[in-house]
C-alpha positions as CSV (number, residue, x, y, z in Angstrom):
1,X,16.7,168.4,-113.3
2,X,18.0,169.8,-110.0
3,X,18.9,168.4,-106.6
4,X,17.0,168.7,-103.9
5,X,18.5,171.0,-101.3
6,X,20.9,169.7,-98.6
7,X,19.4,169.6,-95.4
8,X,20.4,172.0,-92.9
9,X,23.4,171.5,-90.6
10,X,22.9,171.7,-86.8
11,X,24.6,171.9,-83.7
12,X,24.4,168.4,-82.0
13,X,24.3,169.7,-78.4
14,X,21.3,172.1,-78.5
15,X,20.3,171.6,-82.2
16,X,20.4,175.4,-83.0
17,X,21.6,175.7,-87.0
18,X,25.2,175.9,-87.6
19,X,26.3,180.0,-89.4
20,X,29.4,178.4,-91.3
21,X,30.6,175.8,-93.4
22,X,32.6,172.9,-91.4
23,X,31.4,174.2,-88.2
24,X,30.5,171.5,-85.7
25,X,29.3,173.3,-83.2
26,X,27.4,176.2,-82.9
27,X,29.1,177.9,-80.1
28,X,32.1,177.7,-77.5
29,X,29.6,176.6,-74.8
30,X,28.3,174.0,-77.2
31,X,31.9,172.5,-77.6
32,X,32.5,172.4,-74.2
33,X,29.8,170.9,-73.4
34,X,30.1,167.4,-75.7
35,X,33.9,167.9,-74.8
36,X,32.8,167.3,-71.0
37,X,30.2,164.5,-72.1
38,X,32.7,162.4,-73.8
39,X,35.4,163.0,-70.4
40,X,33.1,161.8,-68.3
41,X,31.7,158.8,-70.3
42,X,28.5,159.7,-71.4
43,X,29.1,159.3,-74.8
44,X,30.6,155.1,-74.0
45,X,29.5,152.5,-76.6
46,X,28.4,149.4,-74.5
47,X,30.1,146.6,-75.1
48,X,29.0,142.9,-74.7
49,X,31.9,141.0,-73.2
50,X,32.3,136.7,-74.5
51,X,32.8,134.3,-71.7
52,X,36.5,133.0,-71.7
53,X,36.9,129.2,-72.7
54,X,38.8,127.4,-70.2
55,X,41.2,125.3,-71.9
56,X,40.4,122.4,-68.7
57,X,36.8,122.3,-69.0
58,X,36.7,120.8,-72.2
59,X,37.4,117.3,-71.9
C-alpha cells in the first residue's frame, strides 16, 4: 500500500511552486510583498462587535 503523494507547496503571493523545504515564499519580492499586505491591513480579520448592556436600562 502506498500514500498518495503530498501535494505540491506554493508560494501564497503569486502561487509559483516553492524550490525548498520550509520555504514560505518563493522569492524576496514575494516576502515583501505579504509583509507590506499585512502592514497596511489587508490581511484584517473582521470582527463583529456586541452592543454594550447598560446596567440603567434594565429595569
Amino acid at each position: 500500500m502506498t500514500t498518495p503523494p503530498k501535494p505540491r507547496k506554493t508560494c501564497p503571493v503569486c502561487g509559483r511552486p516553492l524550490t525548498q523545504p520550509g520555504q514560505r515564499f518563493c522569492s524576496e519580492r514575494c516576502q515583501r510583498v505579504d509583509l507590506g499586505r499585512w502592514l497596511t491591513g489587508a490581511y484584517a480579520i473582521p470582527a463583529i462587535e456586541e452592543e454594550a448592556e447598560d446596567p440603567e436600562d434594565t429595569g
